[in-house]
N, CA and C atoms as a LAMMPS dump frame, in Angstrom:
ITEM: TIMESTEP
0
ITEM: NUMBER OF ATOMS
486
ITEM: BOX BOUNDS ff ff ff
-5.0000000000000000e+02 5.0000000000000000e+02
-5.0000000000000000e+02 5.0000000000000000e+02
-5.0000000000000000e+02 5.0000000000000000e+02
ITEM: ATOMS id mol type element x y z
1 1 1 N 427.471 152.955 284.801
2 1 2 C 427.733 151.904 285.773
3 1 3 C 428.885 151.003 285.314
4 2 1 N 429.007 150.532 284.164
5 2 2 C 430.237 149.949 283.495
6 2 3 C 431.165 150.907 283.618
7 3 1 N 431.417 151.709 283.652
8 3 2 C 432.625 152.378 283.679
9 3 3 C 433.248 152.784 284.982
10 4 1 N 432.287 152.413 285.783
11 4 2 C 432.43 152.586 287.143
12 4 3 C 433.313 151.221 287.001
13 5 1 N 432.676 150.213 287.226
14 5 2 C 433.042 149.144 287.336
15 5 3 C 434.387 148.487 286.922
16 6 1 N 434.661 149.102 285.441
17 6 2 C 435.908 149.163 284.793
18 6 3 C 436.931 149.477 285.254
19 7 1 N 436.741 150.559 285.932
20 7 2 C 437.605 151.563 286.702
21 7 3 C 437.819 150.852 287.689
22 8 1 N 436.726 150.829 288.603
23 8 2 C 437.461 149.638 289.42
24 8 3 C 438.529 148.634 289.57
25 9 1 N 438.209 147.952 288.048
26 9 2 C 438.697 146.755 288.083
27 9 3 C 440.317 146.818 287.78
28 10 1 N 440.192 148.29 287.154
29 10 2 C 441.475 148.203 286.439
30 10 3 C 442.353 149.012 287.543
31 11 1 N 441.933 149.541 288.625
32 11 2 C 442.522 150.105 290.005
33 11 3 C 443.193 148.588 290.234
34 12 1 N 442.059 147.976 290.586
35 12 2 C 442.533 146.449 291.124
36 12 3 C 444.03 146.283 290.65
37 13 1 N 443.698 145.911 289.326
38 13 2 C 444.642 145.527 288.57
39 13 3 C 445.895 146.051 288.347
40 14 1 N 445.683 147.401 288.261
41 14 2 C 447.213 147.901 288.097
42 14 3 C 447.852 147.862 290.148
43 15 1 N 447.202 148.153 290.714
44 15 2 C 447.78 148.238 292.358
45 15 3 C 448.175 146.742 292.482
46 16 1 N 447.866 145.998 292.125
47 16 2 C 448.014 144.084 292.492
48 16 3 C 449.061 144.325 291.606
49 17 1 N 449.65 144.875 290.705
50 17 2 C 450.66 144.224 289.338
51 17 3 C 451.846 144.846 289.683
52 18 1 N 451.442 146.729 291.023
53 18 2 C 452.646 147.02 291.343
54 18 3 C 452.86 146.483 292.747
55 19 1 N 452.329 145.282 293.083
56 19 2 C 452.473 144.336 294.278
57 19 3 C 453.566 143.528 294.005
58 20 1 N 453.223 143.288 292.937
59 20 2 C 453.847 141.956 292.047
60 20 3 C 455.057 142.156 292.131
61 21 1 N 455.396 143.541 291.553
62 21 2 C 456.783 144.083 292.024
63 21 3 C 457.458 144.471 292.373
64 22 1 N 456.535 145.369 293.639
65 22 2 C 457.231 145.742 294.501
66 22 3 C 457.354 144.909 295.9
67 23 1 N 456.782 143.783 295.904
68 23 2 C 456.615 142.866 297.308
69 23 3 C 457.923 142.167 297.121
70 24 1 N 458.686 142 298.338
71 24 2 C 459.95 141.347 298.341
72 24 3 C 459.415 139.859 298.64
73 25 1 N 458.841 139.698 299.116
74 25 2 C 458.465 138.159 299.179
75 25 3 C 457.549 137.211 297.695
76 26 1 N 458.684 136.352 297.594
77 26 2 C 457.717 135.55 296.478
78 26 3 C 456.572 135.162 296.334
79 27 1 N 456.181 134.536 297.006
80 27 2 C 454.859 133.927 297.419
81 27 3 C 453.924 135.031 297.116
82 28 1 N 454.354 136.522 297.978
83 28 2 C 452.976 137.608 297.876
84 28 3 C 452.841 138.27 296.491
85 29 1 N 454.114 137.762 295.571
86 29 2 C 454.155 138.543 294.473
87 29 3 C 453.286 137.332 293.676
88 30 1 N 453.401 136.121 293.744
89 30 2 C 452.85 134.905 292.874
90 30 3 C 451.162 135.401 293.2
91 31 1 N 450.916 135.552 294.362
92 31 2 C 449.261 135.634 294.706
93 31 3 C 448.911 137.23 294.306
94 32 1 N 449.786 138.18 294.202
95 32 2 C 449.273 139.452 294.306
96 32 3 C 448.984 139.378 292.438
97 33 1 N 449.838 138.456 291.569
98 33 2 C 449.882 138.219 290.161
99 33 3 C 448.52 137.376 289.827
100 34 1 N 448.012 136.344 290.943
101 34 2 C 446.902 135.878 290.331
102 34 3 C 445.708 137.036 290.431
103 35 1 N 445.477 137.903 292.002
104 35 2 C 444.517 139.11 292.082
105 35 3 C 444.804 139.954 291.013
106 36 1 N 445.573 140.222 290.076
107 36 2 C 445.978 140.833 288.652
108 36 3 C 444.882 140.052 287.714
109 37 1 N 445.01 138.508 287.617
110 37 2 C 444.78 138.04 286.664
111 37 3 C 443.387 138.099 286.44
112 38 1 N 442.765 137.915 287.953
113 38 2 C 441.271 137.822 287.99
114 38 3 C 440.667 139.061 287.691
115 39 1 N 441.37 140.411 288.049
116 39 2 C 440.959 141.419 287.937
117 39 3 C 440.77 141.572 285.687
118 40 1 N 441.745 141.085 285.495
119 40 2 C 441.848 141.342 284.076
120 40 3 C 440.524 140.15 283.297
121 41 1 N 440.082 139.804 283.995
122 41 2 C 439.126 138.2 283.426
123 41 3 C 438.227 138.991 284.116
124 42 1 N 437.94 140.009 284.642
125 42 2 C 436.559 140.929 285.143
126 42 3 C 436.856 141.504 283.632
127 43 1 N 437.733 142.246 283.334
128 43 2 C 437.761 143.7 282.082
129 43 3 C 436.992 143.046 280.86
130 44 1 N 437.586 141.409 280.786
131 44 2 C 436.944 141.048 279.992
132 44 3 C 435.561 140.226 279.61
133 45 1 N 435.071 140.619 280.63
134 45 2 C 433.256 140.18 280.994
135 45 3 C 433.097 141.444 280.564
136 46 1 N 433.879 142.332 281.025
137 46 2 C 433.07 143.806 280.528
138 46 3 C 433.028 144.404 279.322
139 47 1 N 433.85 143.556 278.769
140 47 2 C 433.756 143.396 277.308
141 47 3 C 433.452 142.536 276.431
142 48 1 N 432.27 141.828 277.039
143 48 2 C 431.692 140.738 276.402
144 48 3 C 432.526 139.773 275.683
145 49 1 N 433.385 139.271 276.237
146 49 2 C 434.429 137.972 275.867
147 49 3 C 434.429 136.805 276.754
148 50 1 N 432.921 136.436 277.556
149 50 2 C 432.998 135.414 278.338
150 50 3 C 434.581 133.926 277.843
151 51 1 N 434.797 133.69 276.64
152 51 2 C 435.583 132.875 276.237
153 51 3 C 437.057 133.132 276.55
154 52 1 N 437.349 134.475 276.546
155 52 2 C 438.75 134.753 277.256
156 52 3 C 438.424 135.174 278.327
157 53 1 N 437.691 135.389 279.142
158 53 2 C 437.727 135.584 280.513
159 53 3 C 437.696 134.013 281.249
160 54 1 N 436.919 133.341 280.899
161 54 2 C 437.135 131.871 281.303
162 54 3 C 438.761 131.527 281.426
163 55 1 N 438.975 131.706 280.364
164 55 2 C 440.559 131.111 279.906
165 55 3 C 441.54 132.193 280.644
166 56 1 N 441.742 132.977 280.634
167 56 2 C 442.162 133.986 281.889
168 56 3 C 442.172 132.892 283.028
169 57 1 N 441.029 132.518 283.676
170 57 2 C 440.685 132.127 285.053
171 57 3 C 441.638 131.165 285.329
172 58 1 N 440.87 130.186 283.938
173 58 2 C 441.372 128.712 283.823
174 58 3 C 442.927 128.047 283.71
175 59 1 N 443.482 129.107 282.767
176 59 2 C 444.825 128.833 282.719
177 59 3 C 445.678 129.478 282.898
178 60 1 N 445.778 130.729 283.206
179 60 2 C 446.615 131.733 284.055
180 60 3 C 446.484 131.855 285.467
181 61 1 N 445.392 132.321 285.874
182 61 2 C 445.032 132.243 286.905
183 61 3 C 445.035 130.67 287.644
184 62 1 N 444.856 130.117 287.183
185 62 2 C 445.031 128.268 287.558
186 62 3 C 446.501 127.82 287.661
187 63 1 N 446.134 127.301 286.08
188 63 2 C 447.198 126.105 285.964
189 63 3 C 448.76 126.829 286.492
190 64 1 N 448.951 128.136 285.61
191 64 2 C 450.361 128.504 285.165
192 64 3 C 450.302 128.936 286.727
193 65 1 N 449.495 129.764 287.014
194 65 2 C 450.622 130.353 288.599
195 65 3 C 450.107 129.337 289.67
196 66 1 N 449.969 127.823 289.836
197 66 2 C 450.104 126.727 290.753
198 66 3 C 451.612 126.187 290.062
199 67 1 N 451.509 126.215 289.008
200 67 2 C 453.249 126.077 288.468
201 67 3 C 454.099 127.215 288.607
202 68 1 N 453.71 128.322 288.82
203 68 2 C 455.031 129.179 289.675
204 68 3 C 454.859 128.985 291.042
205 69 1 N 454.172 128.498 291.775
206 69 2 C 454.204 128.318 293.241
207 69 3 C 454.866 127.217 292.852
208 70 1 N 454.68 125.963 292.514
209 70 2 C 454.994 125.091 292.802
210 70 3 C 456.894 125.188 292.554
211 71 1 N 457.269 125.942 291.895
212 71 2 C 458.611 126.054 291.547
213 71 3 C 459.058 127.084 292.169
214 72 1 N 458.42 128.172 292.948
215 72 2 C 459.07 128.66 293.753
216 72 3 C 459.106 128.016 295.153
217 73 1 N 458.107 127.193 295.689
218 73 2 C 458.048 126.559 296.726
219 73 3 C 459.451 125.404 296.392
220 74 1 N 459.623 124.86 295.348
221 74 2 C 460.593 124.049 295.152
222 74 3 C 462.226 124.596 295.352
223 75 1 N 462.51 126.037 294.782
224 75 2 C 463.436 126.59 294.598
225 75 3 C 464.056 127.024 296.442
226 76 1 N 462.764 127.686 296.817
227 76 2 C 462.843 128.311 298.111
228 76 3 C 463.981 129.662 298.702
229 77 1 N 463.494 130.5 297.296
230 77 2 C 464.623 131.589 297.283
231 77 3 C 464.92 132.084 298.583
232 78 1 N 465.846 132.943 298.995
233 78 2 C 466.499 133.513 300.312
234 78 3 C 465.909 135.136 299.453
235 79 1 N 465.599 135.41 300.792
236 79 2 C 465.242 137.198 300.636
237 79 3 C 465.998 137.658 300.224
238 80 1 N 466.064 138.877 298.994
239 80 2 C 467.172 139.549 298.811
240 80 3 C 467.172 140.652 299.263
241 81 1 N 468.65 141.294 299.22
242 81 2 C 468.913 142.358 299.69
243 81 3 C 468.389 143.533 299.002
244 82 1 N 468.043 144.753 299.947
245 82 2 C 466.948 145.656 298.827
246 82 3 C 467.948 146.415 298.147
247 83 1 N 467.435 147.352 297.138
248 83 2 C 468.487 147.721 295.895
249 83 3 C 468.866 149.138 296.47
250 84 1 N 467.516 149.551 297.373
251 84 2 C 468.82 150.657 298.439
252 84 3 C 468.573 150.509 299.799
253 85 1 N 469.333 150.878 300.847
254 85 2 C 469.662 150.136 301.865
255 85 3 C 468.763 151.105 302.858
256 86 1 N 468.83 152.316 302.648
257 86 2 C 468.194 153.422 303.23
258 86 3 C 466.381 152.942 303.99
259 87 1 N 465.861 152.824 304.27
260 87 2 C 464.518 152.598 304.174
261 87 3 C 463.531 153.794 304.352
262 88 1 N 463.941 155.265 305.02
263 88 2 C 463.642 156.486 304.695
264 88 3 C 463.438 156.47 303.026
265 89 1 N 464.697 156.436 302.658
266 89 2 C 464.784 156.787 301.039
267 89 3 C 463.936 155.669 300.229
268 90 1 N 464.039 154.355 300.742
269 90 2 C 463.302 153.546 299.796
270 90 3 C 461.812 153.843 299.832
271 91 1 N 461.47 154.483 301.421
272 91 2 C 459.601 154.581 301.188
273 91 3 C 459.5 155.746 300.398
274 92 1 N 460.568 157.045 300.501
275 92 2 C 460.206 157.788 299.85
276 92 3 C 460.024 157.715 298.135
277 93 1 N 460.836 156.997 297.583
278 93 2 C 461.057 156.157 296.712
279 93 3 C 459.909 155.584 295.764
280 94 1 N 459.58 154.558 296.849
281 94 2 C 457.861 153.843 296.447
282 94 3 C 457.133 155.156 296.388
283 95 1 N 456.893 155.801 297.448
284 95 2 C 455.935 157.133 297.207
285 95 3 C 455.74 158.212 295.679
286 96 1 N 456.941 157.936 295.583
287 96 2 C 457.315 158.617 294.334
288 96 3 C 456.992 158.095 292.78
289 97 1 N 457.094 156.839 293.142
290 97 2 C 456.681 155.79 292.174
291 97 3 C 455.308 155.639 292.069
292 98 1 N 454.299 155.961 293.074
293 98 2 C 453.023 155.457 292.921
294 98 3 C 451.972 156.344 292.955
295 99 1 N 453.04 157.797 292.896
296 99 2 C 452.05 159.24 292.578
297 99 3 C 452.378 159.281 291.12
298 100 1 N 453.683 159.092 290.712
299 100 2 C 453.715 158.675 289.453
300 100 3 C 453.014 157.703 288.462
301 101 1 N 452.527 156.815 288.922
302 101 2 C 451.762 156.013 288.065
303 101 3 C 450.506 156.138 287.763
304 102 1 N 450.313 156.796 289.536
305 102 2 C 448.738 157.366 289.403
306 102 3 C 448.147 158.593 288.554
307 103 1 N 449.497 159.094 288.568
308 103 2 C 449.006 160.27 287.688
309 103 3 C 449.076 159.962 285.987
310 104 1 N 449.987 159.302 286.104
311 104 2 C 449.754 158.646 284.578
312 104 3 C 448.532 157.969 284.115
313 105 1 N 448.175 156.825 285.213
314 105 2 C 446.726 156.039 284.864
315 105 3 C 445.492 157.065 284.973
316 106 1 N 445.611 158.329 285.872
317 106 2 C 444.585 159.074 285.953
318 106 3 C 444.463 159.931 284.07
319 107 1 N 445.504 160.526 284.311
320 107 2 C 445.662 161.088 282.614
321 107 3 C 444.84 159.602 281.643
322 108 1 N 445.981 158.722 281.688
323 108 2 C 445.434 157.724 280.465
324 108 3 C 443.805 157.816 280.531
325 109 1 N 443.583 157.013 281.488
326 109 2 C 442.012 157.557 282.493
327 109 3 C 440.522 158.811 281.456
328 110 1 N 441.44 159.469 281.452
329 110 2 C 440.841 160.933 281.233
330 110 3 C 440.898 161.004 279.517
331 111 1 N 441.751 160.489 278.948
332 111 2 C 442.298 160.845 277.749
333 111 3 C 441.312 159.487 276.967
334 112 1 N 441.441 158.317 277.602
335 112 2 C 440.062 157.578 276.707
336 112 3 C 439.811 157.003 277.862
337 113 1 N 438.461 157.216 277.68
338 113 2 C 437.213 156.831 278.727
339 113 3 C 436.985 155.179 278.608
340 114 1 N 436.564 154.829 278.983
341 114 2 C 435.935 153.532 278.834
342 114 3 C 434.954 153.402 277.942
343 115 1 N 434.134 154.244 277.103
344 115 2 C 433.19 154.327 276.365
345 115 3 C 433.651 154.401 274.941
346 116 1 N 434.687 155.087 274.712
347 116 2 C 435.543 155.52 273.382
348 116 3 C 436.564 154.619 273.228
349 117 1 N 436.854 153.542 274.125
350 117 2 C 437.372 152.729 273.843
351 117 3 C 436.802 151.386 273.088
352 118 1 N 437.122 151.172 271.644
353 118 2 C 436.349 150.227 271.501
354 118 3 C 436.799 149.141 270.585
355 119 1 N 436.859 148.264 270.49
356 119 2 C 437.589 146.972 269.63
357 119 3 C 436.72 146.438 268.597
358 120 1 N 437.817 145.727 268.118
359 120 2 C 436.479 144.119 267.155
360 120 3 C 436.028 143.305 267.734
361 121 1 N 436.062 143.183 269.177
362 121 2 C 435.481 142.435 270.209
363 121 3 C 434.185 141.392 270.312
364 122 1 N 433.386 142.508 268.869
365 122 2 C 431.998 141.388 268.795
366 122 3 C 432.139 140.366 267.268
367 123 1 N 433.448 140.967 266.716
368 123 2 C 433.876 139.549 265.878
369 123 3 C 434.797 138.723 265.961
370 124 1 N 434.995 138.224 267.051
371 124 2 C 435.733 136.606 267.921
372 124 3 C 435.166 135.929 268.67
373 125 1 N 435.145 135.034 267.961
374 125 2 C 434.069 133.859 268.395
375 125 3 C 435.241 133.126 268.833
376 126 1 N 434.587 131.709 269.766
377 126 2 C 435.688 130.614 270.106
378 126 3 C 436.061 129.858 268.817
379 127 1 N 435.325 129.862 267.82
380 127 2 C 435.971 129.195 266.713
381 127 3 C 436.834 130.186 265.749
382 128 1 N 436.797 130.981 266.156
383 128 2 C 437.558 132.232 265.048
384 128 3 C 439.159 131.766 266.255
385 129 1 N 439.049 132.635 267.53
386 129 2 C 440.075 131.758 268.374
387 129 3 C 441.157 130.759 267.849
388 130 1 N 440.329 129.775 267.825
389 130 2 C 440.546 128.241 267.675
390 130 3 C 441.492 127.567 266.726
391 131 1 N 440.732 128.482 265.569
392 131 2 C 440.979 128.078 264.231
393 131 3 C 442.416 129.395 263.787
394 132 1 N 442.494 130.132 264.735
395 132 2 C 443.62 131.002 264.434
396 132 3 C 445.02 130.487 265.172
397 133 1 N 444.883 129.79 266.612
398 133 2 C 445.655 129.259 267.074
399 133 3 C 446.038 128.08 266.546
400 134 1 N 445.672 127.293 266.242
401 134 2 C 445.887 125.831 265.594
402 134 3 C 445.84 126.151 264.084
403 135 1 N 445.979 126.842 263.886
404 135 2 C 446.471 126.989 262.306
405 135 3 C 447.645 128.231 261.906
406 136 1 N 447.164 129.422 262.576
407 136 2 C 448.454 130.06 261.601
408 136 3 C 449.349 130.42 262.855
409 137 1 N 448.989 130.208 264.125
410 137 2 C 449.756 130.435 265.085
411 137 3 C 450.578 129.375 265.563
412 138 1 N 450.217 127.931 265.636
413 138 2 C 450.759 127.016 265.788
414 138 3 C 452.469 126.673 266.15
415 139 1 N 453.31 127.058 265.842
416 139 2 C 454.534 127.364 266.052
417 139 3 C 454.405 128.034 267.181
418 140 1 N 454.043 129.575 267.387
419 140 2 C 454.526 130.318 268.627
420 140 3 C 453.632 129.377 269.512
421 141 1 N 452.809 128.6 269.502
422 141 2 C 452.23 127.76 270.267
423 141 3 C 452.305 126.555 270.823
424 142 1 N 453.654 126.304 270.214
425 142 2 C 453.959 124.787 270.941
426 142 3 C 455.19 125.191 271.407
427 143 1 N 456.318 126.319 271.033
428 143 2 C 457.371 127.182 271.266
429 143 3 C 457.553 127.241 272.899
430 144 1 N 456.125 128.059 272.956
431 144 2 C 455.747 128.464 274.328
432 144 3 C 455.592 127.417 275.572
433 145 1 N 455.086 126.121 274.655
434 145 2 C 454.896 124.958 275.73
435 145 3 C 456.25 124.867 275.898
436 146 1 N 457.253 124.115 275.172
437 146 2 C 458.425 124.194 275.197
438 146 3 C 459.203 124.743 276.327
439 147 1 N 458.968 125.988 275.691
440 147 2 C 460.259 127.083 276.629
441 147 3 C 459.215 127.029 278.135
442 148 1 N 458.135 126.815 278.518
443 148 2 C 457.843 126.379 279.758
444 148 3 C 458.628 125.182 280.282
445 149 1 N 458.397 124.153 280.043
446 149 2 C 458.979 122.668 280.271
447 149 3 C 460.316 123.238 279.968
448 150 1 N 461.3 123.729 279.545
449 150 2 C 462.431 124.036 279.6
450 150 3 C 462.803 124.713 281.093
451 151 1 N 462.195 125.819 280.828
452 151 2 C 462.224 126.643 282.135
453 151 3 C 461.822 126.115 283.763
454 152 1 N 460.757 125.155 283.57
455 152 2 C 460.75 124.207 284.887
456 152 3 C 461.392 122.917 284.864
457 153 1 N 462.196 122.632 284.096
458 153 2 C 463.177 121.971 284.241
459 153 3 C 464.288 122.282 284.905
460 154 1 N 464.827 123.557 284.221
461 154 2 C 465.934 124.065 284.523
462 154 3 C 465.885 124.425 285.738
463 155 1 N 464.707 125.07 286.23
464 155 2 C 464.481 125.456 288.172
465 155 3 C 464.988 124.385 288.601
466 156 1 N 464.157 123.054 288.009
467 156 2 C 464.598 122.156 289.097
468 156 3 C 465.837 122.031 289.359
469 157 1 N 466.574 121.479 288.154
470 157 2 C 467.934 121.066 288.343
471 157 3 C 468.733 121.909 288.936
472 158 1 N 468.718 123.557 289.401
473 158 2 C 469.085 124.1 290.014
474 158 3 C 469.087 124.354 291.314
475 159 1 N 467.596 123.78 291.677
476 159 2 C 467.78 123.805 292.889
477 159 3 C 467.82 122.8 293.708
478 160 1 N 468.099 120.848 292.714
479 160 2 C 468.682 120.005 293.566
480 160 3 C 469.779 120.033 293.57
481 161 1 N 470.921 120.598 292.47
482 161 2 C 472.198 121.025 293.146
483 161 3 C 472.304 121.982 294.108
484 162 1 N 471.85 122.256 294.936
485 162 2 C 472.095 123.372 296.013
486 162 3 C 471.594 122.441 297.325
């Protein structure tokens, strides 16, 4: 039944992630990225990590993509032009792309099961977490705040000059 379920989730997940990039509209790619995120905060209930599946929810799924809406709603990109003009050729294209992936995720699929897959999963605790981020990670961790607040800065100022 878990592996059913897995499977599921991870269908979800990979079809929402090639939404993400294949949807020409922003907005459907920002929401098709949070149905990614939630799907991935299921994988990890199913792997007994209630503590990163929360945090999944909470701050990916939350905070960070209401801050890419909010900066793409700010920016208000213009549709772009598609990368081939054909639209015969482009569906055939996508088609091609998504028997391809499928057959790859089906192989991966086949090659480790959900059962033989297995981690250190039952030794991370929220204080193992905790105490790894605020101590030896610390740098790539305030880096990251950083180059956020950089990066929504820079949207802005780009798009009140325009």
């Amino acid at each position: 039944m878990l592996s059913l379920i897995y499977f599921a989730l991870a269908t979800v997940a990979i079809l929402s992630a090639c939404c993400v990039v294949l949807s020409r509209n922003t907005i459907y790619c920002a929401l098709s990225l949070v149905v990614t995120m939630l799907a991935l905060a299921g994988i990890f209930l199913l792997i007994q990590s209630p503590f990163v599946a929360v945090i999944q929810v909470l701050v990916y799924a939350g905070a960070v993509m209401v801050l890419f809406l909010y900066v793409i709603m700010l920016i208000n990109p213009r549709q772009p032009e598609p990368i081939i003009g054909n639209p015969l050729v482009r569906r055939w294209a996508q088609i091609l792309f998504f028997t391809f992936l499928l057959l790859v995720c089906g192989w991966l699929g086949l090659l480790y099961s959900a059962e033989e897959v297995r981690g250190p999963w039952e030794l991370v605790s929220v204080k193992t977490i905790a105490t790894r981020l605020l101590t030896d990670f610390l740098l790539p961790f305030e880096l990251t705040s950083v180059l956020l607040l950089v990066a929504i800065l820079g949207a802005v100022l780009i798009a009140r000059r325009d």
